[in-house]
N, C-alpha and C positions, 0 to 999 in steps of 0.2 A: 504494500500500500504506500505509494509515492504522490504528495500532493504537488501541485501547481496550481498558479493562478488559472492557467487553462484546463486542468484537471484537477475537479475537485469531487470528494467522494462524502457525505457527511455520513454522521457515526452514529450505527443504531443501537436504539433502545438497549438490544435487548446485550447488544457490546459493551455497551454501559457498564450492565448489572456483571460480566463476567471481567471488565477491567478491573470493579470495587470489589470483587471478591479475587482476582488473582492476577494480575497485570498480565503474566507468559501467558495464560489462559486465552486471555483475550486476544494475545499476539496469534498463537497458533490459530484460531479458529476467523479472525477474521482478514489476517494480512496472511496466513499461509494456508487457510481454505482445510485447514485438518479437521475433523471429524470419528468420533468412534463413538457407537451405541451403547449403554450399559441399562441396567434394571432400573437405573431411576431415570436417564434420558430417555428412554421407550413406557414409565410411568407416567412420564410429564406430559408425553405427549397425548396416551390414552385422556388423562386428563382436561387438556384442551382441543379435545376431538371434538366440541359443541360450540366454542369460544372462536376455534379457528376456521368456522365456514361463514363465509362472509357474506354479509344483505347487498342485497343492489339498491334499497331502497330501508331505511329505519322503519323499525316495528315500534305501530307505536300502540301500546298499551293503557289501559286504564288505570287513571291513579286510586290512590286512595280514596274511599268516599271524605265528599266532603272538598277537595282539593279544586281549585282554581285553573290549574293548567294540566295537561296532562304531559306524561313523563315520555318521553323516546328512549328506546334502548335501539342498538344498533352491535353487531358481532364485525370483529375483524375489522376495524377501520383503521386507513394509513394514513399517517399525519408528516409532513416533510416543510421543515425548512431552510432555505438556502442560509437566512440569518442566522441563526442558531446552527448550522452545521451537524443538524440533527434529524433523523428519522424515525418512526416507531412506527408501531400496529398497536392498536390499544385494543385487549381481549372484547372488552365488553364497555360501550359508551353509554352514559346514563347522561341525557342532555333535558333539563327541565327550563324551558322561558331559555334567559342567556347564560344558565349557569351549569357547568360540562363536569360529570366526575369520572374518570377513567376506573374501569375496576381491570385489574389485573390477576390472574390465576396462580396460584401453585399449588404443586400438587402436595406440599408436607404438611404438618403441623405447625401451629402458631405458634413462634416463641415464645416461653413466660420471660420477657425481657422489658422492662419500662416502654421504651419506644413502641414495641407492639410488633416489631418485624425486623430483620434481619438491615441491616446497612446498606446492600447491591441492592435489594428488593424496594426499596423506600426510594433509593436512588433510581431506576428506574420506571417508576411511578411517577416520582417528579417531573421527570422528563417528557413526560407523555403529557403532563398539568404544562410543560412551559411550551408543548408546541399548542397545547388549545387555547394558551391566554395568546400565542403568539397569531391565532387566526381568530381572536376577538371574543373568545368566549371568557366566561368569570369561573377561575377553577382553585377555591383553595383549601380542595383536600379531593384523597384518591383512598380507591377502598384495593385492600389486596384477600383475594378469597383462597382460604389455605382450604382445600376437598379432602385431609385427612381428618382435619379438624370440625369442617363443615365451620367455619367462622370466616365473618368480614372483618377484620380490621382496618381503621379509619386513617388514614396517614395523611399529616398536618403540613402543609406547606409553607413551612416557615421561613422565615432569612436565612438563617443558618442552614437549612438542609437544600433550600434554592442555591445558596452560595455553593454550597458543596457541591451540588449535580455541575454546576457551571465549572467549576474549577476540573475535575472527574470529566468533560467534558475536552477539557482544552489537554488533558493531560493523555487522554488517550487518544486523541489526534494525532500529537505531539509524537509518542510513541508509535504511532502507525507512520509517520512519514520520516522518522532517524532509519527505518529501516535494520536494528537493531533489537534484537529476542532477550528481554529480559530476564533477567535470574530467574531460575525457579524459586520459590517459597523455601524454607529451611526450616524440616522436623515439625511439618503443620500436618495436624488434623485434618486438614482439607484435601488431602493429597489424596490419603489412599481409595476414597470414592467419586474421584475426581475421572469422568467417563476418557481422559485423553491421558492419565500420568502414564501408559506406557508407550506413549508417543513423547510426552514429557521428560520420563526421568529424571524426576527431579532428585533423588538421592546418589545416584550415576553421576549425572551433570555434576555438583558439590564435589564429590568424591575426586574426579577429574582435574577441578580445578583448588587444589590442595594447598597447590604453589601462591594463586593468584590469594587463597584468603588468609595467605599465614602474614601477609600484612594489617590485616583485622584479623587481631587473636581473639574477640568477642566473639566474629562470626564461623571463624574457625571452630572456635568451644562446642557451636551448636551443632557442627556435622557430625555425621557421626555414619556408622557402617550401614548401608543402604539396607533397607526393608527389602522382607522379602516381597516380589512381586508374582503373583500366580497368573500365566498366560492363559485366557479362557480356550477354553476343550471347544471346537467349534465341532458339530454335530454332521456339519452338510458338507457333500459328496457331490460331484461330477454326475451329468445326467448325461448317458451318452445315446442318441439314434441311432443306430443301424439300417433299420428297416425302410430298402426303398421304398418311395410314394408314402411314405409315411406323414403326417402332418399333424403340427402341433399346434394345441388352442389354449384358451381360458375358459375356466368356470370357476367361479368363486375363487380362492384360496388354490387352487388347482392346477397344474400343466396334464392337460389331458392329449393322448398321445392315438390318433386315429388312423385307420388304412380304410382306403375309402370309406365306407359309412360305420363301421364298426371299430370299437373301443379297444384298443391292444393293451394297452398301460396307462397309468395315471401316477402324478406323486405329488406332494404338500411340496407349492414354491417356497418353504420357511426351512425345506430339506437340500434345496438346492446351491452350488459353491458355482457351478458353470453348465453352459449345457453345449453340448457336441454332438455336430451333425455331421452323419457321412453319407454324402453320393446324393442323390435327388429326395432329400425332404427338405418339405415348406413348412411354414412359422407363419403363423395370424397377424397382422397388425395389432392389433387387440397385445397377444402375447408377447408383443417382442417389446411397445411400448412397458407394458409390466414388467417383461426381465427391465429396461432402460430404469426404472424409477425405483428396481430392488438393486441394481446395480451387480445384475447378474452377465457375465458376459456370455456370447454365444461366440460359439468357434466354428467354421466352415473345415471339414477336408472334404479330400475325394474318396469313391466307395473304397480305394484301395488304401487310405489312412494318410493320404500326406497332406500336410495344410496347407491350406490356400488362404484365410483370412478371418478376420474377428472382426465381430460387432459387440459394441459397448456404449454406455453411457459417454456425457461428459467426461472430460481430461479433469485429472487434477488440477485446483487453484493452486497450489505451490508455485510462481514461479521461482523465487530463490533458488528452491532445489533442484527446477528445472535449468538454471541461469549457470548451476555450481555442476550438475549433470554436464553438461556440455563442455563448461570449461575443461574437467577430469577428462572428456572423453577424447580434448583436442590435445590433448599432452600424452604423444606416446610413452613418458617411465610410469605416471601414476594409473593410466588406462591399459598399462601392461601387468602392475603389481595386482590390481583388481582383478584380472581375468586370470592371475597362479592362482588368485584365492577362489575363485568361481571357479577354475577346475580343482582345485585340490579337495575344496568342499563337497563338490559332487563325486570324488573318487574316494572318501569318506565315506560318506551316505552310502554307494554301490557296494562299497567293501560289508560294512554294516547291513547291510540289508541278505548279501552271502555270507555272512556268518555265522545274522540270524537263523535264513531257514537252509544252512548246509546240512546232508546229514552226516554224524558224526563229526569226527575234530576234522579241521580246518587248516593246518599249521603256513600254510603257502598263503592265504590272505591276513596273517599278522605283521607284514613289513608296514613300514611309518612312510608316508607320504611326503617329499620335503618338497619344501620350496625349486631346488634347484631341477629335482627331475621334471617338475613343474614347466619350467623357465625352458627346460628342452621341449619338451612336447610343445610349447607355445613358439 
């Protein structure tokens, strides 16, 4: 994320709430497009399955008996200003006469904390109250709805927490355009249920830079030997066709797998890592948009197994990685030390995998791979 006067991007909402709780965080996910699912980011979203289908037009509802005007509610609205340098979706708009209160969703319990809500959370609420005073409406307070709690909480839009979103504002701008990944956090609670720390590493990263913190012996004190991190077990498997004239569809939740009119196979897309086609089968529009949005790739060979070509999703936003990817690959020593380690890796793996199911002993697959036999073969 690189600003200019000719390029300028403003900072969303909901970037907001993930720079107040973890500045890298924010960096990864919005200057380097990273992304990873875990049980609370696929909770939140079940959650705002209702909040995030958007009206073409506000619902408007009857108020209370007794009430003078009636109230609007409105799902999913976007609020953008060039002034402000800010964007949001506000879950749910409650606009009575000219005065706007954004309700905001999550999906945990309400903190028993004074304020009534978490710091990111208050901060991005605010933000949503300064783009609708910024389009003329009177907003000062926002409700945040925690669904484990089933409570609204009221958040007060004060000086001090306006000054603060302002300031959280300019700082995470600021850090989008130095083009520079901020430290990770040190020995925080927030880590280990954090859906991207193993894109992060944040106890790695520390560890690594050992040298740079023994100039702050304070921040030194607090590293300490990295946690353990457990890589999740992924469940899904390659789906492969064989079956010429074969053709494949949707139905519900489903890759349903048809020769001419009749059902051959079927399997749960939530079981699916890729899917592979050989020699003449077709794919639905329907289903190949659904692999595109599960971010499942489909692979092309011919009936006899040699590939010919892949279809996927979008590219990664990274460009950094793509920018540092090229640099490596235009220098033949470090694009050469890469591919001893990409073959020596896979002659590992091959070795290990004849050891496992050899029968009986093995003694001719336990020679050591080096580097140099490596550097021959390449």
């Amino acid at each position: 994320m690189f600003e200019t006067e000719e390029t300028f991007e403003p900072v969303p909402a909901r970037m907001l709430n993930e720079f107040t709780y973890c500045p890298r965080l924010a960096y990864l996910e919005w200057v380097q497009g990273e992304w990873a699912d875990n049980p609370d980011t696929l909770d939140g979203e079940f959650v705002h399955r209702n909040a995030d289908r958007p009206d073409h037009q506000p619902i408007a509802t009857p108020d209370a008996e007794g009430a003078e005007e009636e109230k609007l509610h409105a799902r999913s609205v976007r609020l953008e200003s060039a002034t402000l340098g800010l964007v949001a979706i506000v879950d749910i708009l409650e606009v009575e006469g000219d005065v706007a209160t954004p309700v905001d969703y999550k999906k945990g319990h309400a903190p028993d904390i004074p304020e009534g809500a978490w710091e990111p959370e208050r901060v991005q609420v605010c933000a949503q109250a300064l783009l609708l005073r910024e389009a003329g409406f009177t907003c000062n307070e926002g409700v945040i709805w925690y669904a484990a709690s089933r409570r609204r909480v009221r958040v007060e839009f004060d000086e001090t927490l306006v000054m603060r979103t302002q300031d959280l504002i300019a700082g995470c701008r600021a850090m989008a355009s130095s083009g520079r990944m901020p430290l990770p956090l040190v020995d925080s609670p927030k880590c280990p249920r954090c859906s991207l720390v193993g894109i992060c590493l944040p106890d790695e990263t520390h560890l690594l830079l050992q040298e740079t913190l023994a100039a702050d012996p304070e921040l030194a004190k607090a590293v300490r030997e990295p946690r353990q991190l457990l890589a999740p077990r992924t469940e899904k498997i390659p789906l492969h066709i064989v079956e010429p004239g074969a053709r494949l569809g949707k139905r519900a939740d489903r890759i349903i797998v048809e020769l001419k009119t009749e059902k051959i196979a079927e399997a749960r897309l939530k079981d699916i890592s890729q899917v592979c086609l050989y020699g003449p089968v077709q794919v639905s529009t329907q289903m190949m948009s659904e692999l595109f949005d599960r971010d499942i790739p489909v692979c092309y060979f011919s009936t006899g197994g040699w590939f010919r070509g892949i279809a996927h999703s979008l590219p990664h936003k990274n460009i950094e990685l793509r920018i540092r990817q090229h640099r490596i690959a235009d220098d033949p020593a470090k694009a050469l030390a890469l591919a001893q380690q990409f073959v020596a890796g896979k002659i590992r793996n091959c070795r290990t995998l004849l050891r496992r199911n050899a029968e009986g002993d093995a003694p001719e697959l336990g020679i050591s791979i080096s580097h140099d036999v490596v550097a021959a073969r390449c």
